[in-house]
C-alpha positions in Angstrom: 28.5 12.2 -7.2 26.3 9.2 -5.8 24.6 7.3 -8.4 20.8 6.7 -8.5 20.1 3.1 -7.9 16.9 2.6 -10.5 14.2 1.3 -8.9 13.4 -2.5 -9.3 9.9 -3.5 -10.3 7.1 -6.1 -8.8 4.6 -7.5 -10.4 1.9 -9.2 -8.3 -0.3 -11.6 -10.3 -3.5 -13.0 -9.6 -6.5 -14.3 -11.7 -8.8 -11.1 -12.9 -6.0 -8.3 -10.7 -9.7 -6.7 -9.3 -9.5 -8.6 -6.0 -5.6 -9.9 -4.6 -3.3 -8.7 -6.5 -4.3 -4.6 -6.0 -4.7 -5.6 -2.2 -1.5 -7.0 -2.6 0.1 -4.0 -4.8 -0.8 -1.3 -2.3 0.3 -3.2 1.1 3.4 -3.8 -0.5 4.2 -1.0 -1.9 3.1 1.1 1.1 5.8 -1.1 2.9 8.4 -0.7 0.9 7.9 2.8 1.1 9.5 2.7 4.6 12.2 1.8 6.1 15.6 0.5 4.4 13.9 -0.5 1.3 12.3 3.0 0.7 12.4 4.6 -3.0 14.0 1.1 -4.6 10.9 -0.4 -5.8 7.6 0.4 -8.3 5.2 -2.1 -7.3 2.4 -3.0 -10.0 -0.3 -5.9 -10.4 -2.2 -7.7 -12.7 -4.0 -10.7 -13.7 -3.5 -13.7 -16.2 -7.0 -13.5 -17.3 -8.2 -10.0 -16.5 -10.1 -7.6 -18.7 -8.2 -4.4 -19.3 -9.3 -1.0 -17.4 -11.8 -2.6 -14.6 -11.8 -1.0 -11.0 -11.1 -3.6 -8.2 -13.8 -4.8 -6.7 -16.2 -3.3 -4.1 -14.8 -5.1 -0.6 -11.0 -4.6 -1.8 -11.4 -1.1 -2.5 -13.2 -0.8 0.9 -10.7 -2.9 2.5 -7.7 -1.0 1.1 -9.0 2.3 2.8 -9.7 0.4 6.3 -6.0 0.2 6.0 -5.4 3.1 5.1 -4.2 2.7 1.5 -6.5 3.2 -1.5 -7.3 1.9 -4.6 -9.5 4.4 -6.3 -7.2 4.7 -9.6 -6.7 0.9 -9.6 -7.3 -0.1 -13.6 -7.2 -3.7 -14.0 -4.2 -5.0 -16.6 -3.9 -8.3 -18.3 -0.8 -9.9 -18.1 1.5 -9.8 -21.3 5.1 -10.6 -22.5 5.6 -6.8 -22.5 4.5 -6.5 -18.7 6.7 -9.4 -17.5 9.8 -8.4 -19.6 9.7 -5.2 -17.9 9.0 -6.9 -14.4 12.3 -7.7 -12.2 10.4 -9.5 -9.9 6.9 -11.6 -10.2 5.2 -12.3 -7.1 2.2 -14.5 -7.6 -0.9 -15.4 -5.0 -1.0 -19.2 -6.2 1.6 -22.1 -7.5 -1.1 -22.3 -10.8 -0.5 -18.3 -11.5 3.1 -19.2 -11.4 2.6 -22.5 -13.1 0.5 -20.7 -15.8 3.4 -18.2 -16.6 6.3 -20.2 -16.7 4.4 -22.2 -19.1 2.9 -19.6 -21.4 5.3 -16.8 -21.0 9.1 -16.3 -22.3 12.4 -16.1 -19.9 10.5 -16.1 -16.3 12.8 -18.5 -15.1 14.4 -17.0 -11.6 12.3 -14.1 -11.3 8.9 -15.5 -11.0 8.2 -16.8 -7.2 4.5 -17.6 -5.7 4.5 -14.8 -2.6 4.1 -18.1 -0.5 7.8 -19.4 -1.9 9.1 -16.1 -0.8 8.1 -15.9 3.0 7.6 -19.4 4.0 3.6 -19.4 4.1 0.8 -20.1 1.9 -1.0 -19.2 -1.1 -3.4 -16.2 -0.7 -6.8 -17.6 -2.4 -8.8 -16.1 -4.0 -12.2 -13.8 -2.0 -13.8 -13.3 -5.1 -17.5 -13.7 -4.6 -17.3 -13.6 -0.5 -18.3 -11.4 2.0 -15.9 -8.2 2.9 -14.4 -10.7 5.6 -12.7 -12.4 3.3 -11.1 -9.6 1.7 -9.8 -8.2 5.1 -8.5 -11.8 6.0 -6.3 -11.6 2.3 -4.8 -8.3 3.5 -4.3 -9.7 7.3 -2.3 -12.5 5.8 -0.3 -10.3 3.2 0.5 -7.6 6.0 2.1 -10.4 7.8 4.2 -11.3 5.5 5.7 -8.4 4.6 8.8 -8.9 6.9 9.4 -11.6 5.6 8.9 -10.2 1.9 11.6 -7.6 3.1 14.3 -10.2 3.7 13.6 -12.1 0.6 13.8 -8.8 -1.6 17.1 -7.5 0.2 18.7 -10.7 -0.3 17.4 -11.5 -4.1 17.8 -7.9 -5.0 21.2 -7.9 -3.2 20.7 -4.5 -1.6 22.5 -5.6 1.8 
């Protein structure tokens, strides 16, 4: 009898998890649904200073389902020791996320990357406030990393 691998879990952490990190959530997760990787993650966000239960914004939602992904359930979650601790993995969109947690937050240390660390490329800032451009440039930028994401999570997960 084959034994179930459980699946690992990602957090992706931005600032108020309305904007990046639930763009972020659903294009990862979506790719991780195919391929080699499929079935061996849960991928969740949230935010260091959001406010429980909010919807993501407007242009993300809208940019999600030009994509084809949606993010019509999306409840915004603050980020808490309970949150990371279960968390095998934290992806954040900026070094100051990841600065903030390792700082604030207990036993992060090895598991807690910037997105940017982990596919050679650079922090996704933050479209909050800008036009629906901006939004579709943060999912442009995360798509292409996500081959890149792939290698990083086969090799830190080990599942080669």
């Amino acid at each position: 009898m084959k034994r179930r691998r459980e699946k690992k879990k990602i957090l992706v952490v931005c600032t108020g998890n309305t904007c990046r990190s639930p763009l972020a959530e659903v294009i990862i997760a979506d790719h991780l649904s195919k391929g080699a990787l499929n079935g061996s993650f849960t991928v969740l966000s949230g935010g260091i200073s959001a406010q429980n239960k909010e919807p993501a914004s407007e242009h993300a939602i809208q940019t999600a389902s030009e994509i084809g992904l949606s993010l019509a359930k999306h409840a915004s979650k603050k980020v808490n020791q309970s949150l990371l601790d279960k968390s095998d993995l934290i992806l954040c969109m900026t070094s100051a996320h990841k600065f903030y947690l390792l700082h604030n937050f207990e036993a992060l240390q090895g598991k807690c990357f910037t997105l940017a660390e982990c596919t050679a490329s650079r922090d996704v800032s933050d479209p909050y406030g800008q036009d629906i451009d901006a939004y579709r440039g943060i999912a442009a930028h995360v798509q292409k990393l996500m081959p890149s994401l792939a290698n990083f999570l086969t090799k830190f997960f080990h599942l080669a």
